[in-house]
Structure formats: C-alpha cells, structure tokens
N, C-alpha and C positions, 0 to 999 in steps of 0.2 A: 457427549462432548462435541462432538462435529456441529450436533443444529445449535448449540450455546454460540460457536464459532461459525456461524455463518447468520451474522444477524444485516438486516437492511433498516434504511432511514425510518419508515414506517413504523416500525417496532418501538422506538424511541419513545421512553413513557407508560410502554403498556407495561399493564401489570403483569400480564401471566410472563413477558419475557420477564420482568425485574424479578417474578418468581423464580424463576428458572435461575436466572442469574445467581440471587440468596440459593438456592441447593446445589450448587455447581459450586461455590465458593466455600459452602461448608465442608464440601467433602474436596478439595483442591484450592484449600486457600492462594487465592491470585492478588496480587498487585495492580494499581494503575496509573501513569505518567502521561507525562505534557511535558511542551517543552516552554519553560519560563525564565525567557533571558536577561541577565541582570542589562542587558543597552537599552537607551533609551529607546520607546517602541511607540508609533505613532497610534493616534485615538481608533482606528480601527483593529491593530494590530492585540492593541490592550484587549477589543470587544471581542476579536475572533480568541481570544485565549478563552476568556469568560465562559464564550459560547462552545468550545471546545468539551471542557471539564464539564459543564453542563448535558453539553451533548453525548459523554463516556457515561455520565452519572443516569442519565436518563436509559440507557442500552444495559449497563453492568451493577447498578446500584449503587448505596451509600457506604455498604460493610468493607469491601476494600478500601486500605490506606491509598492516597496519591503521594506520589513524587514527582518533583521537577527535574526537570535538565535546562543547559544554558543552551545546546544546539539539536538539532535533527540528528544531527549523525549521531553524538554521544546517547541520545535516547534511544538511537538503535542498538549501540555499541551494548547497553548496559543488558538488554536482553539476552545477549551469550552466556552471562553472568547469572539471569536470574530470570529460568526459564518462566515460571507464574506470574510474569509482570505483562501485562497491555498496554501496549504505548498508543497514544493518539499523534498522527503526524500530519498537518495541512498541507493541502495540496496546492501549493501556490502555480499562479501562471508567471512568475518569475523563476530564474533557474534557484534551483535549492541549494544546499551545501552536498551532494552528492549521496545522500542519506543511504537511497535505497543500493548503492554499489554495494553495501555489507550485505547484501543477499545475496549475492553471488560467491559466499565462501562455501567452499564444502566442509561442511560442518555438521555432528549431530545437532549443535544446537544451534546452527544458524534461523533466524524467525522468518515466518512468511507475512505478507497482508492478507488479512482475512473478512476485511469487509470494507466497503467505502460507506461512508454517512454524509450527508448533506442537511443543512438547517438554511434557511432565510435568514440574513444579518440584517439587508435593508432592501428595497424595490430593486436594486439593480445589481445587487452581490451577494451570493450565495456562498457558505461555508462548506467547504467541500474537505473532508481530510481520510483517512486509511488509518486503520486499527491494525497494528501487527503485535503478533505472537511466536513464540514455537509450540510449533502442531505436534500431536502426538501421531496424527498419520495423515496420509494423504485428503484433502477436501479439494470436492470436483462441485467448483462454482458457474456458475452461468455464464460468468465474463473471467477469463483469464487472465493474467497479467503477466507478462514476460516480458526478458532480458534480450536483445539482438544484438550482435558486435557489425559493424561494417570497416572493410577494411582501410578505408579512410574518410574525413568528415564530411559529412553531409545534412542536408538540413532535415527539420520535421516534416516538411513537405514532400521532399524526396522520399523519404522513407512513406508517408504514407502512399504517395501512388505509385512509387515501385511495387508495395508490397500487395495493396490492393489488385494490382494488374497482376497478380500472380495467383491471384484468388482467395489469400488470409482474407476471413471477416476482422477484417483490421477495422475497431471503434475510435481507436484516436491514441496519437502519441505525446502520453504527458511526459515525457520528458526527453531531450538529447543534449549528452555530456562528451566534449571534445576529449582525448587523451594526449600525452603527452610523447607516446608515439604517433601520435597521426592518425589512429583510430576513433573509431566511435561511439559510444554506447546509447542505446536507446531502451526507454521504460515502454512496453506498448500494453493497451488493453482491447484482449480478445474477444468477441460475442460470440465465444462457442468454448462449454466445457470442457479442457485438456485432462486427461491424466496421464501422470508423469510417463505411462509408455505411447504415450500418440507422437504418431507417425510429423505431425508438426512438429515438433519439440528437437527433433532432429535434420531442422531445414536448413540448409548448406547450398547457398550456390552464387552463381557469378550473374550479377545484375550489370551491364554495360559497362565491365572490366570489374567492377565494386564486389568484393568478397561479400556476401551478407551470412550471415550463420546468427541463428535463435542457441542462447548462451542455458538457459535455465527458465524453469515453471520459478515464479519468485510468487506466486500467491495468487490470489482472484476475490470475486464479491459476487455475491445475488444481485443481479437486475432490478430494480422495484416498475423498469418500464413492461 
C-alpha cells in the first residue's frame, strides 16, 4: 500500500503503475474527487479541471467512481467521512480557501498529501496539484510537507530565510495564512525525509522576538528531480 501511495508525475500513464492501481483497488475499493465548482470558472480554470481528472485517471485508473465537490476545503472535509476516497487538489500561486488547515486536526482519520503531480497545460503554465488520503501508516517521502505556526504575521519571505538561516532544507513556502488572532500559519515543503519522531518535527524557538514552532508532519511526495 505505501508504494501505491507514493506515486510521482512520471508514472502518469504507465501501465504497470495503472496495474498496480486495478489490484490495489480490487482488494481496497477507493474512491476519487476533484473539486468542480458550480461559479463561473475562467478558460483555463475549466482546462486545469480537465487536466486534473485526467491526470488522477492516468496515476489511479478508470475502475474507481469520481466525485465532485464545489470547494478545496469541502474535498478535504469529506475524506473524514470516507477514508477510501483520493482527493486531487491544485496548487494555486493564489491564496486557496485554507484547504490544507484540516490537516492539522488530531484525528484517526484526518488525511495526509501523499504525492504532488505536475502535467504541462501550455509553454508557460504548469499544473501542479497534491493527492491526499488517510494513510494507513506512517510514509517517509523525499520531500516533507509541514505545518509551522509563528507567533505573529509574517510574510513568505520571512519565513523562508529565517528558517533557511537556521539550517531546514527548507524547498519553498506554498502557502501563508493570517489568523484571526495575529498568528500565522505556514504550508512548507521539506527536501529531507521526516518521520514523525525526528528531531525537526518538534522545532520551537524564538526567531527576532517571532515564536516559530513546526505544528505537524501533514504529508510529503517523491522528488522526480
């Protein structure tokens, strides 16, 4: 189950993975989702959908059913519900609807991300989006993805070269969300395999007054560089 759930862009199409996929599915019938919002969605928006379902279809095969959702978040939301479901979610360079905050519940069945995919849309835009599940146990990926809090706002930039000066192989910060107390949250991806007991995972300290503390492992992907 673990090498089913640790697939890269590469793989996309092969056959022995869509093999793998069809015996994995017979004996653990799964699910799979997109998020297809009834608002009007502009000419690329429509083609990154397209290319999305294509791109799950091409990784998991055609035997699993799909479902829609209208937001990010509700396609995270529903995998509490119904742990055999794969959600595909894009990774926009605009802020999202907070999607990945529901990774941070403790929960037995809160889901991880378990692989990033990427496909060509056109010469200058790449589809980029994250497959998440609930895992059945711990996957130690290439690149880690975690949660940070700081104890008040700060930008992407800050966080990557505080954090870099501290010596995380910090790869880049997809995402920072203001809170509503004055706090921060931050999505980072790590180029170095975590499991959940490393010595990272419990990083706590004070950056130029700034609390920073790493909150939760929320999932990772295979490298394809």
């Amino acid at each position: 189950m673990s090498e089913f759930l640790t697939p890269t862009s590469k793989q996309i199409g092969d056959l022995a993975r869509l093999k793998t996929a069809n015996s994995v599915f017979e004996k653990t019938p799964f699910s799979l989702g997109v998020v297809q919002s009834c608002s009007k969605k502009s000419f690329l928006q429509v083609e990154e959908n397209s290319a999305l379902i294509s791109l799950m279809r091409g990784i998991f095969g055609f035997k699993p059913p799909f479902s829609f959702f209208e937001s990010e978040a509700k396609a995270v939301a529903a995998l509490f519900d119904r742990p055999r479901l794969i959600v595909g979610i894009p990774v926009q360079s605009f802020p999202s609807d907070g999607w990945w905050l529901k990774l941070l519940l403790d929960k037995p069945t809160t889901p991880k991300i378990f692989a990033a995919l990427t496909t060509p849309m056109t010469r200058e835009h790449t589809l980029e989006s994250f497959t998440l599940g609930v895992l059945d146990n711990d996957v130690e990926w290439k690149n880690t993805l975690i949660a940070v809090e700081t104890g008040e706002a700060v930008s992407k930039q800050w966080i990557q070269d505080k954090l870099t000066g501290l010596g995380m192989p910090l790869n880049r910060v997809i995402e920072t969300i203001a809170t509503h107390s004055g706090k921060c949250l931050h999505l980072l991806d790590i180029s170095k395999t975590l499991s959940e007991k490393d010595p990272l995972l419990s990083l706590a300290t004070d950056i130029e007054g700034v609390y920073v503390h790493v909150l939760k492992k929320v999932g990772g992907y295979n490298s394809t560089n």
